[in-house]
N, C-alpha and C positions, 0 to 999 in steps of 0.2 A: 065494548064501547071504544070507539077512534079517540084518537087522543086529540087533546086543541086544538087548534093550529095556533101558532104564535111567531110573531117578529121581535128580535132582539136589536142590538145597535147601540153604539155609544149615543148620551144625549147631547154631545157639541163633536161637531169634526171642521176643522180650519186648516183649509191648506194653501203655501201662495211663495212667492220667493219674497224672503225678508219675513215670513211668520212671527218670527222670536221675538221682532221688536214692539208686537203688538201682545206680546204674552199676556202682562198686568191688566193691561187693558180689555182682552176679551175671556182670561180669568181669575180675575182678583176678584167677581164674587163669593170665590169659595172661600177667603179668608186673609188673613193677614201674616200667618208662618204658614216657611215653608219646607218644605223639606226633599229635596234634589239628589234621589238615585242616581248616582251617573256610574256609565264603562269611562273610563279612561276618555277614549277617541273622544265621547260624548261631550263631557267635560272641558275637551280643549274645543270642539267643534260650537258648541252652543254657548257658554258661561256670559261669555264678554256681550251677548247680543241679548240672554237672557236679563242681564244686570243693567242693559240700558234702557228695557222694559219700566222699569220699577221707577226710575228719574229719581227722581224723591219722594218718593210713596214711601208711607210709614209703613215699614214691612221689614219683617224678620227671615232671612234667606240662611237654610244650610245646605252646603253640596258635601253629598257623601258620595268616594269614590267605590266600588262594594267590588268583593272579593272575586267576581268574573263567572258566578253560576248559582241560580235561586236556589242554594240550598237552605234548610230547614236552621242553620248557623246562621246565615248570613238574614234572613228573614227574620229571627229573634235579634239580633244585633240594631235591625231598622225598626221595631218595633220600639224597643227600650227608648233609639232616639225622640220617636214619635211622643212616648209618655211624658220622659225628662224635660220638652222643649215645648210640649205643649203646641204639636204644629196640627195645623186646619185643613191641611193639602197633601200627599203624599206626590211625586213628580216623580216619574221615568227619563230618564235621557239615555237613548243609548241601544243596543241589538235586543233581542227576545229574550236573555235573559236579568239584563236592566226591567226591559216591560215588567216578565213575571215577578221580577221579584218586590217590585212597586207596588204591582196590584196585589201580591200576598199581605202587604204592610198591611197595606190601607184596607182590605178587608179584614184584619185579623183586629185593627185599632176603631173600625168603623169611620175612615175618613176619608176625604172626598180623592180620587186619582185624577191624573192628568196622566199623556202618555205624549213622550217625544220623540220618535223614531229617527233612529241618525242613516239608518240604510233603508232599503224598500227591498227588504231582500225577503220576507217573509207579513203572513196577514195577522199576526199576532196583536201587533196596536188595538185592533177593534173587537177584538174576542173576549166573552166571559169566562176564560179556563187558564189555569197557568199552570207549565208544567213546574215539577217540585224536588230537587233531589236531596238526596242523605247529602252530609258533609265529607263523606270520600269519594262523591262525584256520581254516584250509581245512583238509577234512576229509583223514587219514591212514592209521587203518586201524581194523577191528573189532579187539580184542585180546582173546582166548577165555582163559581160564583152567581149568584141572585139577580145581579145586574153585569153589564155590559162598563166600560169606563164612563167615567164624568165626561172627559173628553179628549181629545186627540188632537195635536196640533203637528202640523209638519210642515217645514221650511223649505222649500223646494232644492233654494240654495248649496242648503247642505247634505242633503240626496245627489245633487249634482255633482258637488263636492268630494263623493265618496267612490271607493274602486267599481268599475261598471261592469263586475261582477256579481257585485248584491244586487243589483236593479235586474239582471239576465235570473238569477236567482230565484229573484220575487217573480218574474214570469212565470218560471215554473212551475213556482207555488201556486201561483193563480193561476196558471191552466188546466188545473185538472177541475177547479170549482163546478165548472160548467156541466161536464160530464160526470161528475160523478156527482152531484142534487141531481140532472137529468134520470141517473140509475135509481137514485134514492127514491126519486120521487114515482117513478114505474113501480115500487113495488111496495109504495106507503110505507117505506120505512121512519121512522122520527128521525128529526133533524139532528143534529152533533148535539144541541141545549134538550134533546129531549122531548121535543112539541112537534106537531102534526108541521106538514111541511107549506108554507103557503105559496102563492103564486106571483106574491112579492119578492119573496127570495130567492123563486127561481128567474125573475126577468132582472135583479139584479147581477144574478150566477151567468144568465146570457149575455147580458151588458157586457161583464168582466172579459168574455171571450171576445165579443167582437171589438173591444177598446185595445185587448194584447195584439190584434190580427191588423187593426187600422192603424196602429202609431208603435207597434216595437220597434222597426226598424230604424225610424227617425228620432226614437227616446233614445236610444242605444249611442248615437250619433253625438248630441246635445251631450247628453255626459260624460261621453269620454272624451269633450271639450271643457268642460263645467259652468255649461251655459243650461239655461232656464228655456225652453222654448215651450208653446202648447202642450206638443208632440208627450215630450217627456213630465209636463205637469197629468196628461191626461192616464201618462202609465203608472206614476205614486201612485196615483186615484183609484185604478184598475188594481196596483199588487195590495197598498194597503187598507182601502176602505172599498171596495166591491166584491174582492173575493173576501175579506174578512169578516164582513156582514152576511155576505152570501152562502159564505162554508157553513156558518156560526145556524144560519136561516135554512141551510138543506141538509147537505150531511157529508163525508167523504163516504169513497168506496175502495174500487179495485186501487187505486194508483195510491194512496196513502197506504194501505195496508201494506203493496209492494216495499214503500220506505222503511216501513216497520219491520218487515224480512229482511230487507235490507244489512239493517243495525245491527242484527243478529251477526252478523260476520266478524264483527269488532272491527276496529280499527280504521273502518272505511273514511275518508277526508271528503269525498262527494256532499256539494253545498244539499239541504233538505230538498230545496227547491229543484233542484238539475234531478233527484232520485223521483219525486213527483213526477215530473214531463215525461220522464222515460215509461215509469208507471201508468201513465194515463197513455199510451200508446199500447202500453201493454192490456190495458183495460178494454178498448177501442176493440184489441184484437179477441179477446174475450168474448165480446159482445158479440162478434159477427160484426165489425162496422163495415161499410163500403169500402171499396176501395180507395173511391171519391174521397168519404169525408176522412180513410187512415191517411193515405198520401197528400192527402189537405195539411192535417193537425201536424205528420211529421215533418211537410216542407218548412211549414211556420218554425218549425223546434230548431230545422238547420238554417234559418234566415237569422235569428237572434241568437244561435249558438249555443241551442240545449242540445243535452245529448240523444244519441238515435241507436246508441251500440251500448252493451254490455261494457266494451270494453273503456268506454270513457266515464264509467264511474269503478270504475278499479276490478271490477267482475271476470274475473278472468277464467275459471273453471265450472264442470258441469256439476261436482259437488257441489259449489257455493250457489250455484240457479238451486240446487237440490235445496238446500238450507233454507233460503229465498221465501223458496214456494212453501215450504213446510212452516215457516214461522209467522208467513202473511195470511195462513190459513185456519191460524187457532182460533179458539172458540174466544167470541168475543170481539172479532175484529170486524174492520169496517167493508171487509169484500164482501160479507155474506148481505150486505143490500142489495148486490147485485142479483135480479132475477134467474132463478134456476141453482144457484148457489154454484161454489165452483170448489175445487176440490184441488187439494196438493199437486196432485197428476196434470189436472186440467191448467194450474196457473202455471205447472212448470213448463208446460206444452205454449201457452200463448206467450213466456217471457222467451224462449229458443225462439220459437217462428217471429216475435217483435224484433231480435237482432239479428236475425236471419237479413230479416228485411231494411234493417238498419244500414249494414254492411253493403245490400245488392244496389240503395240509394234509387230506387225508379221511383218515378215521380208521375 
């Protein structure tokens, strides 16, 4: 029997320059305490615009600064606060691990999330998963959730605001959306949540692509000014609610898994996002793509400044491609969506010939 199909999504997404100052207002349905996950950056970046939300609303506000990684410490610590204060709301302010470790609260206390993303550097805001670590930093587990966030707010502002490397980042992120639902969905694989894959997710997963193709260059522009323009409200949109409904809605494949070999190296500094783009070329050459649509996708990668070479995300030897391919291959990863399945040999063959061609630059 085929499995469902289904669509996921948060149930509110608001996005605009000056968001914050409408926070109370579009959601103080959820309640009256609150309770403010912040990173540091977050903290300074949003507090003063959050707190003139409220004006004089009878409302109970606590900002907790958290430890800087959702571990399984720091998520019992926001939990206890949630029981002792009796709060209605758990809130995110801040990078993917502010989100996750919000959304652990509030799922573990049964109370409602909000999600405030200070960069656009990744699609995590709008996802039902959060990643989870031990308290000495090593990874722990995926932690899948029932629903999707209460809601999402993002301030354009303070995306602008932020180094125009997370915004290049979150491209990344969200360009491999496209192509790999497009793989997931050639060979009926289920979507990342699990459910048949629908054709909502995938025109959303297309959207994301052609919204990074029409406006990166001009997003890229507007915030390393820290102005607000279309251009760059229309790429938030793109990194964090159309590739993060869209992923959530189809599925990864080659180019996440590549991240995941990746990591295996230790030590790597390359943003998530920058290892995606590279990936998803790697994936392209996988596949057999065109020439057309390869030197398409990698002109786009050197117009906003992803990378096209091994050697700009730190990769520098043919052991570590060796490592790469063997770790993005285990059992359980997201390459084997790809039709015909591919094999250690074969991903280590398409990631040499993708910086082959990285290097050669033809266009």
């Amino acid at each position: 029997m085929k499995l469902l199909r289904a669509m996921r999504e948060p149930l509110k997404y608001v996005q605009g320059k000056g968001a914050l100052l409408k926070f109370e207002e579009e959601m103080g349905y959820m309640g009256k305490r609150w309770l403010f996950v912040c990173s540091n950056s977050g903290y300074k970046a949003c507090h003063d615009q959050i707190e003139k939300s409220f004006s004089d609303a009878d409302s109970y506000r606590r900002y907790e600064v958290f430890g800087g990684i959702s571990s399984k410490g720091e998520i019992a610590k926001m939990q206890k606060i949630v029981e002792e204060d009796n709060i209605d709301a758990v809130v995110a302010v801040g990078g993917g691990s502010a989100v996750d470790t919000a959304k652990a609260t509030a799922y573990y206390t049964g109370r409602h999330v909000v999600i405030i993303p200070t960069v656009a550097a990744t699609d995590a805001p709008c996802t039902g998963l959060s990643v989870i670590y031990n308290d000495d930093g090593s990874f722990d587990k995926y932690l899948f959730y029932p629903t999707n966030p209460d809601a999402v707010m993002v301030d354009s502002q303070v995306i602008a605001d932020a180094p125009v490397k997370f915004l290049v980042a979150g491209m990344g992120d969200a360009l491999g959306t496209y192509f790999e639902g497009r793989a997931s969905i050639r060979t009926e694989s289920p979507s990342l949540e699990g459910t048949g894959i629908t054709r909502a997710g995938m025109a959303l997963a297309k959207l994301c692509y052609q919204t990074l193709r029409d406006y990166g260059s001009q997003a890229i522009a507007a915030c390393e000014n820290h102005v607000v323009t279309p251009a760059l409200d229309a790429i938030i949109e793109a990194n964090v609610y159309l590739s993060g409904v869209g992923a959530d809605n189809v599925n990864c494949a080659a180019a996440h898994s590549f991240y995941n070999g990746l990591t295996a190296l230790g030590g790597h500094s390359a943003p998530h996002g920058c290892c995606v783009a590279f990936g998803t070329l790697v994936q392209l050459t996988l596949e057999g793509a065109t020439k057309e649509e390869f030197y398409d996708v990698q002109g786009f990668c050197r117009e906003v400044g992803l990378p096209t070479t091994l050697a700009e995300l730190g990769v520098m030897t043919d052991e570590q491609i060796r490592v790469i391919a063997e770790n993005a291959c285990v059992e359980g990863e997201t390459i084997h969506n790809l039709a015909g399945d591919v094999t250690p040999d074969e991903l280590y063959a398409a990631i040499v010939a993708t910086n082959a061609l990285g290097w050669k630059g033809e266009k």
